[in-house]
N, C-alpha and C positions, 0 to 999 in steps of 0.2 A: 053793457054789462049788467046781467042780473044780480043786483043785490046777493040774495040766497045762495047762489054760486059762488058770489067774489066771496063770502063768508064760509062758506064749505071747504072752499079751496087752503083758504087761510088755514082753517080748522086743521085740515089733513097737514100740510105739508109743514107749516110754522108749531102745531098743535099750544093756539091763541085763541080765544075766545070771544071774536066781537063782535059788535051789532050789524046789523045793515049798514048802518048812515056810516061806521066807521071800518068797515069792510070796503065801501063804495070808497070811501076818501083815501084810501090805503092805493087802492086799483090808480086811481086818479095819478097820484101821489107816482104811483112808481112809470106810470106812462108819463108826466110829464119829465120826472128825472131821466128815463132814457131817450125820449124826444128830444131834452137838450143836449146831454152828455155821452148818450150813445146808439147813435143812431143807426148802425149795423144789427143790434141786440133787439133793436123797437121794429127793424122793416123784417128783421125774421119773423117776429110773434107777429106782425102784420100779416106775413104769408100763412101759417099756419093756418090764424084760425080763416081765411081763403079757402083753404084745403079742405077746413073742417068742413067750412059752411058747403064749399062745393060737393062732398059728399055727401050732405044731404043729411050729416048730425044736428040733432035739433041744439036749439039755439041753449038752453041752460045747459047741456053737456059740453059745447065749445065753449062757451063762458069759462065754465070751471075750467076745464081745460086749457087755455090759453090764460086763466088766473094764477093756475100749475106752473105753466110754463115761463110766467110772466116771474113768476116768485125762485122759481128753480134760475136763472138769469141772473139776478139781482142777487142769490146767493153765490153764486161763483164768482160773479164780476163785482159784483158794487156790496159786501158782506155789511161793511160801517153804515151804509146808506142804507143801508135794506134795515138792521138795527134799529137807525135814528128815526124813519120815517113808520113805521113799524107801532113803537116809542110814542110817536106824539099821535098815531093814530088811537092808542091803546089808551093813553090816560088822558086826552085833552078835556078838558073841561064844557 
């Protein structure tokens, strides 16, 4: 995941403000929470950006894109989690 995308994406969709490093940890953060908790939710965005890549979209467009999709996910299904993790990306020290 590109930095610059995970943070664009955030930008658009969440309309939050953060850095790389906590844009990067945000991405992390919600891949590891659906790798444990929901693992139907994590091998679709798997396939996607697949999809993406196999047609041949450069790589910072499926970034964002599957950062989109990643956050669009995490809002319907996990809202509190997507909040909390959100939260500590946004203000940790």
């Amino acid at each position: 995941m590109q930095k610059k995308s995970a943070r664009k994406a955030i930008k658009d969709t969440l309309n939050i403000e953060l850095s790389d490093k906590a844009a990067q940890e945000l991405y992390l953060n919600i891949c590891n929470f659906l790798l444990h908790n929901d693992d139907k939710c994590y091998i679709s965005v798997i396939r996607y950006k697949y999809l993406l890549l196999c047609d041949e979209i450069s790589t910072a467009v499926s970034d964002y894109l599957v950062m989109e999709q990643l956050i669009e996910q995490m809002q319907a299904k996990h809202p509190l989690v997507l909040s909390a993790i959100t939260y500590i990306a946004r203000y940790k020290s």
